[in-house]
LUMBA-230835 format. One record per atom (N, C-alpha, C): residue number from 1; residue in three letters; chain; x, y, z. Coordinates in steps of 0.1 Angstrom, whole numbers. Each point is the difference from the previous one (the first is absolute). Layout:
BEGIN
k NUM r ALA c A east X north Y up Z $
...
REM end
This chain:
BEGIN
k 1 r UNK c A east 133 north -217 up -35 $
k 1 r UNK c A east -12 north 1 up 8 $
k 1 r UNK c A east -2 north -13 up 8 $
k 2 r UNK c A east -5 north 0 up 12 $
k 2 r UNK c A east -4 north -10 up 7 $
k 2 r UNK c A east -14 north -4 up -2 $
k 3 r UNK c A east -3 north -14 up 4 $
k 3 r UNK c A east -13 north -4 up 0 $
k 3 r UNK c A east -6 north 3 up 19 $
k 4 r UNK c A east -11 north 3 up -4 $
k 4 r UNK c A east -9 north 5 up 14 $
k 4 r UNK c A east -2 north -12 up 12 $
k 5 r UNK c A east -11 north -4 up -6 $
k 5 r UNK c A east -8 north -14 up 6 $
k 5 r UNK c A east 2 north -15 up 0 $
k 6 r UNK c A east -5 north -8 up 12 $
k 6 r UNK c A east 3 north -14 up 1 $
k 6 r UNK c A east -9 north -4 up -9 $
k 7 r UNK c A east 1 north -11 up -5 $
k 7 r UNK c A east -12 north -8 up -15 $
k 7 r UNK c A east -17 north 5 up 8 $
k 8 r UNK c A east -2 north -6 up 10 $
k 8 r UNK c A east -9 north 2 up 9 $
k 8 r UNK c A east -5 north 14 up -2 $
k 9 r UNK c A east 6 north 8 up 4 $
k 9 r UNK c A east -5 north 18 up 2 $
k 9 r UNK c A east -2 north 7 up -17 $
k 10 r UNK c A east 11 north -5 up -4 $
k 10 r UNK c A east -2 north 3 up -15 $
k 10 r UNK c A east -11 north -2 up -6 $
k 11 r UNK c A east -8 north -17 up -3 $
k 11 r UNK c A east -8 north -4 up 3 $
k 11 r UNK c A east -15 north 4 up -3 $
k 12 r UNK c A east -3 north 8 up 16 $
k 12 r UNK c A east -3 north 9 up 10 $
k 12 r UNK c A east -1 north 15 up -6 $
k 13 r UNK c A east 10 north 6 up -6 $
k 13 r UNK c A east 0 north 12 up -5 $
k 13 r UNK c A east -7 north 0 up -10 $
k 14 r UNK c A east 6 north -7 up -14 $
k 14 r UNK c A east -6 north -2 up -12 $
k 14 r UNK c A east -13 north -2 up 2 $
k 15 r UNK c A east -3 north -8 up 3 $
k 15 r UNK c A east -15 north -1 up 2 $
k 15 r UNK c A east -10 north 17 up 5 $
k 16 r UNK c A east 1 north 3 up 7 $
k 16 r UNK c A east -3 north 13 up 4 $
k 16 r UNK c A east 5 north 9 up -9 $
k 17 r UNK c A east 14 north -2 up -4 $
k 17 r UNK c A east -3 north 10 up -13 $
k 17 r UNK c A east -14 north 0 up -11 $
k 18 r UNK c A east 1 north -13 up -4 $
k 18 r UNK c A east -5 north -1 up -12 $
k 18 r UNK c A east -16 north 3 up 8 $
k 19 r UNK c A east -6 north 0 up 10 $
k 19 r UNK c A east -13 north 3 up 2 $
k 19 r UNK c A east 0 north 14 up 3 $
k 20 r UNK c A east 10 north 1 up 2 $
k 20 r UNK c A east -4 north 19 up 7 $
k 20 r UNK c A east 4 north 7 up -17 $
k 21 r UNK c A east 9 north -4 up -3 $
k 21 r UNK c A east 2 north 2 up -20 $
k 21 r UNK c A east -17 north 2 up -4 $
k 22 r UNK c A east -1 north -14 up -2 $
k 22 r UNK c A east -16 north 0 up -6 $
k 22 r UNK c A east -11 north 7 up 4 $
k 23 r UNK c A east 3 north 0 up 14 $
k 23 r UNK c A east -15 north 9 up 7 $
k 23 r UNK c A east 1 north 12 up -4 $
k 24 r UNK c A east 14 north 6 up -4 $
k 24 r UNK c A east 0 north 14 up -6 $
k 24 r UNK c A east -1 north 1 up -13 $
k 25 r UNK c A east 2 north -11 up -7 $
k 25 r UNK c A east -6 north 3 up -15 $
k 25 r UNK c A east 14 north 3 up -7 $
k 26 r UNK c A east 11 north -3 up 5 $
k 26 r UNK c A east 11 north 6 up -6 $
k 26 r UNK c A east 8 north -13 up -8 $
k 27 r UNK c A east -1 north 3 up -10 $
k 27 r UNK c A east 8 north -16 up -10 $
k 27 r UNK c A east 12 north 2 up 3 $
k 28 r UNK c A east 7 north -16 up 1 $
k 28 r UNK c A east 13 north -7 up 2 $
k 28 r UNK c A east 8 north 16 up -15 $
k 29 r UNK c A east -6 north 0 up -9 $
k 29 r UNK c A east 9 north 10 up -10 $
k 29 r UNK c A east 7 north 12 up 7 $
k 30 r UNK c A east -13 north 6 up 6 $
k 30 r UNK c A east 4 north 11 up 10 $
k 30 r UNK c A east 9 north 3 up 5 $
k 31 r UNK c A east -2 north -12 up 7 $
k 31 r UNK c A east 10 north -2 up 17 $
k 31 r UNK c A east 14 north 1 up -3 $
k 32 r UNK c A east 0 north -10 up -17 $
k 32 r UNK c A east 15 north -5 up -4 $
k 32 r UNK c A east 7 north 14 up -8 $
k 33 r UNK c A east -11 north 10 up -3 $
k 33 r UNK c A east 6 north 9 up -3 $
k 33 r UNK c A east 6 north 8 up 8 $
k 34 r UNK c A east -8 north 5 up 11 $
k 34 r UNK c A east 4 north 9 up 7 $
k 34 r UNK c A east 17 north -8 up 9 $
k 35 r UNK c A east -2 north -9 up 0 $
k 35 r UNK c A east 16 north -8 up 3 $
k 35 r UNK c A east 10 north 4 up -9 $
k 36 r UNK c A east -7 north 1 up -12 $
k 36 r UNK c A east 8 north 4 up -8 $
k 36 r UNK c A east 6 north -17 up -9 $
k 37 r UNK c A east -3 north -13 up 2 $
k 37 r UNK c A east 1 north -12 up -4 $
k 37 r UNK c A east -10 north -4 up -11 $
k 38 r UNK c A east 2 north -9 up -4 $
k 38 r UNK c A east -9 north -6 up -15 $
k 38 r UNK c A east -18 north -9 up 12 $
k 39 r UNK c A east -8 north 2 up -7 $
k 39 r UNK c A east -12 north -4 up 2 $
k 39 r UNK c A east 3 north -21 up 6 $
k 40 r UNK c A east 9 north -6 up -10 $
k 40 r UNK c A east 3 north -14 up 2 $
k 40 r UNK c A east 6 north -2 up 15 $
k 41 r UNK c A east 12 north 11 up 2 $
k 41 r UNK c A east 9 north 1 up 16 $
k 41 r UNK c A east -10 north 2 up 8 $
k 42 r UNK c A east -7 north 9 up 0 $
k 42 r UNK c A east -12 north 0 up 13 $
k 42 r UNK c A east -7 north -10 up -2 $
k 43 r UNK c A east -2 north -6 up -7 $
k 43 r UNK c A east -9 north -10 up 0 $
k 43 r UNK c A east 7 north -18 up 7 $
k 44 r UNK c A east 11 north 4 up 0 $
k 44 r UNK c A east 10 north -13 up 6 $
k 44 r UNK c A east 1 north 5 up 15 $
k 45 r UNK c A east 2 north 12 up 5 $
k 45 r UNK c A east -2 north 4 up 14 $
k 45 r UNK c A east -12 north -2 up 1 $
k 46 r UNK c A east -12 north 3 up -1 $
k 46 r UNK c A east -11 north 2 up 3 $
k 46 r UNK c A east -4 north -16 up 2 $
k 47 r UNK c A east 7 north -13 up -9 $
k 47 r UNK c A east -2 north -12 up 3 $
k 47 r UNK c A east 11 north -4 up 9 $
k 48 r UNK c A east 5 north 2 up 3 $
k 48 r UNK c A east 15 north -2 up 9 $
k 48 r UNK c A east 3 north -4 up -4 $
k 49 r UNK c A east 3 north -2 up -17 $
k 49 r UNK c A east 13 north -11 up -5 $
k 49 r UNK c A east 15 north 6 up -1 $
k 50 r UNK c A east -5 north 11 up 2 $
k 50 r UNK c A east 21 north 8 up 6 $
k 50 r UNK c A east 0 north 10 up 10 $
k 51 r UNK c A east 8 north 2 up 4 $
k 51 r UNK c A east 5 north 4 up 15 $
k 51 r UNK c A east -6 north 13 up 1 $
k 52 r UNK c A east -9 north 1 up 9 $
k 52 r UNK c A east -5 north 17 up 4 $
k 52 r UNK c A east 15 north 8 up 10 $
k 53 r UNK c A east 1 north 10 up -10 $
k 53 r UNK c A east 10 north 9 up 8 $
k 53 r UNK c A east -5 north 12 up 4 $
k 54 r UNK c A east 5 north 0 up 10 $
k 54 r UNK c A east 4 north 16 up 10 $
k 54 r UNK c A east -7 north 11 up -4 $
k 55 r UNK c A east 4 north 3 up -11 $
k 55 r UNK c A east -10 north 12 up -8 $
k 55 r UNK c A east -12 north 3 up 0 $
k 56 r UNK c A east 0 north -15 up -10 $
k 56 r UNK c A east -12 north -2 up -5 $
k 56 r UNK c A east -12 north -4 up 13 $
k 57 r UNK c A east -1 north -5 up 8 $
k 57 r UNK c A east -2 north -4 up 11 $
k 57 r UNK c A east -5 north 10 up 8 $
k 58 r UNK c A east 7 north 9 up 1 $
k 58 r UNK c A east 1 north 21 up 8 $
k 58 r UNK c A east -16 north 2 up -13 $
k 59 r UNK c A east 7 north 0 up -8 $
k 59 r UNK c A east -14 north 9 up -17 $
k 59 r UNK c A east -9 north -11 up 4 $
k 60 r UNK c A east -3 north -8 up -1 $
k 60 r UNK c A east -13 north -10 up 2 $
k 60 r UNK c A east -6 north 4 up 12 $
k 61 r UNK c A east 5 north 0 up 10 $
k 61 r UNK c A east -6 north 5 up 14 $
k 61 r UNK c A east -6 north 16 up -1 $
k 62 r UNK c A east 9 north 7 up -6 $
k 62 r UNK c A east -5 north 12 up 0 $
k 62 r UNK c A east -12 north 2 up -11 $
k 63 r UNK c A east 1 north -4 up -9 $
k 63 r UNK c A east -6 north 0 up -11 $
k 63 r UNK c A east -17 north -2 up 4 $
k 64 r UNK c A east -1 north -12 up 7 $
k 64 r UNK c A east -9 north -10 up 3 $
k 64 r UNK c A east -5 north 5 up 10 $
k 65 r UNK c A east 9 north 5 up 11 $
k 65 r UNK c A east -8 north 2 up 15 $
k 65 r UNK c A east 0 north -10 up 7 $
k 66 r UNK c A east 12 north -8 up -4 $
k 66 r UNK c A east 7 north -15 up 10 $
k 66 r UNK c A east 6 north 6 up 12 $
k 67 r UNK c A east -1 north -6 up 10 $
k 67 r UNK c A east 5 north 0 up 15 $
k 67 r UNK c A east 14 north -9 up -2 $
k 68 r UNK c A east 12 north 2 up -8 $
k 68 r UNK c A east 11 north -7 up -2 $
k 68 r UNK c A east 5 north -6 up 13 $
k 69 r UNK c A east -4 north 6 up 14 $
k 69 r UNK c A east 8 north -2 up 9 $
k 69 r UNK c A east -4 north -12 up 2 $
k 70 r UNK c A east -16 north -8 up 2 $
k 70 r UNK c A east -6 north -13 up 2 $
k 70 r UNK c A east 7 north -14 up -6 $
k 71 r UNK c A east 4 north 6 up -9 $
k 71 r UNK c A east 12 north -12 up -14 $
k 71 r UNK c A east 13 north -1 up 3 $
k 72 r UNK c A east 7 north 8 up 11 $
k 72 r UNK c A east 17 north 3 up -1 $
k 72 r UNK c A east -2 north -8 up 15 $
k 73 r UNK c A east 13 north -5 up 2 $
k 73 r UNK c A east 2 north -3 up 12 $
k 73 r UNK c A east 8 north 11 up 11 $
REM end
């Protein structure tokens, strides 16, 4: 899998994740289930300490109601 975003946009994203996450009341457990990954892995994306990929990036946007296109170049 590829990684998405420049550090900058990445950034950028996570951040809006994690408020549009919260504003819906939906816990980091959730999210990392429905990925199908462990509660700790989303929690290293969601901090950007490892590489947001392709996928995951598509499910966050949709999930959320993120405008992916604003983040990509």
């Amino acid at each position: 899998m590829r990684t998405v975003l420049e550090t900058t946009k990445n950034k950028a994203f996570l951040i809006e994740v994690r408020q549009r996450r919260e504003k819906m009341r939906i816990p980091q457990k959730a999210i990392a289930h429905e990925l199908g990954i462990s509660h700790p892995a989303y929690c290293k994306i969601e901090r950007g300490s490892t590489d947001l990929k392709f996928d995951i990036f598509n499910f966050l946007c949709q999930r959320l109601g993120i405008a992916g296109e604003k983040f990509v170049n």
